[in-house]
Phi, psi and omega in degrees: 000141208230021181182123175261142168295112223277128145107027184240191192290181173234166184303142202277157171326319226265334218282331167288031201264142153343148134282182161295093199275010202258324169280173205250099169325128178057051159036092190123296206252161190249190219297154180304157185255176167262136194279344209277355222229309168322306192305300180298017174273353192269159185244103160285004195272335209275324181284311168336290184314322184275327159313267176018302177263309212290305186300353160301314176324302193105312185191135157257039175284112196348310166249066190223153156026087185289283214318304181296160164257349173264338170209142217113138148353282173329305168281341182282327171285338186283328175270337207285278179344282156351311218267307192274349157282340148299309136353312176282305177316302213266016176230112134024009194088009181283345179257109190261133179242158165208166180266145183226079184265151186200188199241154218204104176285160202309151178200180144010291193223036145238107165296331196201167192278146198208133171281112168289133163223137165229097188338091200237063163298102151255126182267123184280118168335142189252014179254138159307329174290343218220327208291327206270339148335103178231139196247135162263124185220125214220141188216160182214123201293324177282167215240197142200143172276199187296305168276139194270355161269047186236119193261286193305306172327160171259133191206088183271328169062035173306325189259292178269058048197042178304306185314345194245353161289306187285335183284326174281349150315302180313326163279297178306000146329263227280336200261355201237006171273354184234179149284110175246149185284358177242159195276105193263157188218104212262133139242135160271074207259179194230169188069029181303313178253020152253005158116093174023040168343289188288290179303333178275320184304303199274325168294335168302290183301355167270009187266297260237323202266346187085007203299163186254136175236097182275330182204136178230119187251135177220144216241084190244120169063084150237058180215358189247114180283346208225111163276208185291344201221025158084002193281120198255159160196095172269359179270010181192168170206153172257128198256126189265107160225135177322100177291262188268143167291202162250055163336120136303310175230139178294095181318176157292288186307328147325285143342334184274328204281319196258012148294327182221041164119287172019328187302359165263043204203053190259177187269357174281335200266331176279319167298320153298352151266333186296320207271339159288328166297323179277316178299267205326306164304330179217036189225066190306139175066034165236142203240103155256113185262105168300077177306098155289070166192163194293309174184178194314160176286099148115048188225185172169150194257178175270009168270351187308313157306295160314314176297345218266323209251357169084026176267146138337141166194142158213176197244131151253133207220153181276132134045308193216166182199148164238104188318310189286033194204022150235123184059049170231151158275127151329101161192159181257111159246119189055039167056013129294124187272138204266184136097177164245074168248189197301320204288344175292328180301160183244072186306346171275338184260010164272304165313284135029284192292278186333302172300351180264349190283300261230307195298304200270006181266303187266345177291295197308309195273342185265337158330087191303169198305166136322142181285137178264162187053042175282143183219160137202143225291145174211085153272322194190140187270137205202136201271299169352151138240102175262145181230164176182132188218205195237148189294155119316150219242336178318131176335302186265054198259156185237322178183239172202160193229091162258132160241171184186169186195184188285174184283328172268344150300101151007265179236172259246154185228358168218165163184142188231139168300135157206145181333190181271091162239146161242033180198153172208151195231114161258084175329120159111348221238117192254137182320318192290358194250350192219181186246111173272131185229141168252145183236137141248133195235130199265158179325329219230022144100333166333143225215120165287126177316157195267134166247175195251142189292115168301131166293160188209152168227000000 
């Protein structure tokens, strides 16, 4: 934000005081980290090893190998598991993992019915207030060669998607050594590249479970730095995030957004400033370049299945691509090298991405919710703004954050701080020329993603 607004109130002393960071939330476990201090915990020497090894399987295609321990599906999910079940060991049991297996009837690119597993670690929230709030961060273990039925090919699928596997192991490395007060959920789903499997079976079942999935990151091809024409950009990744969908029927809150401007003011897109304002803040010389679109053109991702089902979801994807080291057989042509393998990842810049996952994952997760009932008033015509919403329940709650920017600006350009209040009049700012947004802000300056006011009168 590049500007606070002059004469208006200002934030109370108190609200940025520390909390205790010393006592240990929920008896035992421990205390919230300093995010600026974690980040620098992820390891690229820890991600090579894990590219590496996935890309050792020979192939990790959906319809490849249970059975073996050296190749295959099977085996890759059996070391996945391995990996996060160490993880668990070595955090006291606080990290729970499981297999979330289920069977996938015939389809497009499943000739027959076939059993699916998907790696699955959650570390659960120590606030009470906060646990059922659950953030998702997902990579997908299976691989492909050129043909997308070639079960049998060699497809180490180091970049699609050993890199975005690995990052999430790595974050749940480094992320299950703390306390967050929302509930984070590290996964490895399969079936990806037979049309997103793995990831729907399980956003069906949080649909089913009821689960509150406030934001889901899925970290699919972060590893490569270099295109076709040698062109290197190791300074950004691009964050894919989705506006309004492709609706059948217009909900109300569809409908409020697109009467009054709003359709950039979706809760994926408040997620996707939130999660470039945090990478951006504790990951120096990384650029998250926010993409107002669901994803690349004749591609698609595992978030897809969460916007399709109403979740926040976005994609974080690397900068530039080369097309030939995706969806190839390893073979050397006209003296090109075809295929995905290891030695093509930039494994530092996979650490890189893994920190911006880890900034905007722990922002997020210690970060009390979006304010719910957010309304504004259109009662009476008036230069004024008045807002009003419902308090929020977090313990550490410090206060609230309006913010606002032009109807054509990108991201938020003012804002004035305020107390434990449920109602606010921001003088001179008349509601027709700009976009209002609320924040909740925790003791320890955590900052909640924006929701946006349905008018009310």
């Amino acid at each position: 934000m590049s500007r606070v607004c002059q004469g208006l109130p200002i934030i109370l002393a108190a609200l940025y005081l520390p909390a205790a960071a010393s006592a240990a939330p929920d008896g035992g476990a421990p205390a919230p980290p300093h995010i600026e201090e974690v980040v620098r915990e992820i390891s690229a020497k820890n991600i090579e090893a894990s590219v590496r090894k996935l890309s050792g399987f020979q192939t990790r295609h959906t319809l490849s190998d249970t059975t073996s321990d050296e190749r295959g599906i099977g085996a890759a999910r059996r070391w996945i598991k391995a990996e996060l079940d160490k993880v668990s060991r070595d955090n006291g049991g606080r990290l729970r993992v499981e297999l979330d297996e289920f069977v996938t009837q015939p389809g497009p690119r499943v000739p027959h019915a076939t059993p699916l597993v998907n790696v699955v670690a959650t570390l659960p929230g120590t606030q009470a207030e906060s646990r059922d709030r659950v953030y998702v961060v997902s990579g997908h273990y299976d691989s492909r060669a050129s043909d997308a039925l070639d079960a049998s090919a060699v497809a180490p699928g180091a970049n699609d998607d050993a890199s975005g596997t690995a990052a999430v192991l790595e974050l749940a490395r480094v992320m299950a050594r703390y306390a967050f007060y929302a509930t984070l959920v590290f996964m490895a789903v399969a079936g990806e590249e037979q049309g997103l499997l793995g990831s729907t079976h399980w956003a069906s079942a949080a649909v089913d479970k009821k689960l509150s999935v406030a934001g889901m990151i899925t970290n699919d091809i972060i590893g490569n730095t270099k295109d076709e024409s040698d062109k290197v950009d190791r300074g950004q990744v691009r964050l894919f995030a989705e506006g309004i969908g492709p609706v059948k029927v217009l909900t109300p809150e569809i409908a409020d957004l697109l009467r009054t401007g709003g359709e950039n003011d979706t809760p994926t897109r408040q997620l996707g400033r939130a999660i470039k304002e945090l990478g951006e803040k504790y990951v120096p010389g990384m650029n998250v370049t926010l993409i107002y679109r669901r994803d690349r053109y004749l591609r698609g991702g595992d978030h897809g299945p969460f916007l399709d089902r109403g979740y926040p979801a976005v994609r974080l994807t690397e900068p530039v691509e080369d097309y030939r080291h995706q969806h190839q057989n390893v073979r050397l042509e006209k003296g090109v090298p075809y295929g995905d393998v290891p030695d093509l990842v930039d494994f530092g810049y996979v650490a890189q991405v893994a920190r911006v996952n880890l900034a905007a994952l722990a922002g997020l997760a210690l970060a009390p919710a979006v304010p719910t009932g957010v309304e504004l008033d259109t009662s009476r015509l008036e230069n004024d703004t008045g807002l009003r919403w419902q308090a929020n329940r977090e313990p550490d709650l410090a206060g609230y954050r309006v913010v606002w920017r032009d109807t054509t600006a990108p991201f938020w350009q003012n804002h004035v701080d305020l107390g434990k209040v449920t109602r606010f009049v921001v003088k001179g700012v008349s509601k027709d020329n700009v976009i209002f947004g609320l924040q909740a802000i925790d003791r320890d300056g955590n900052v909640s993603p924006a929701a946006y006011p349905r008018p009310a009168r």
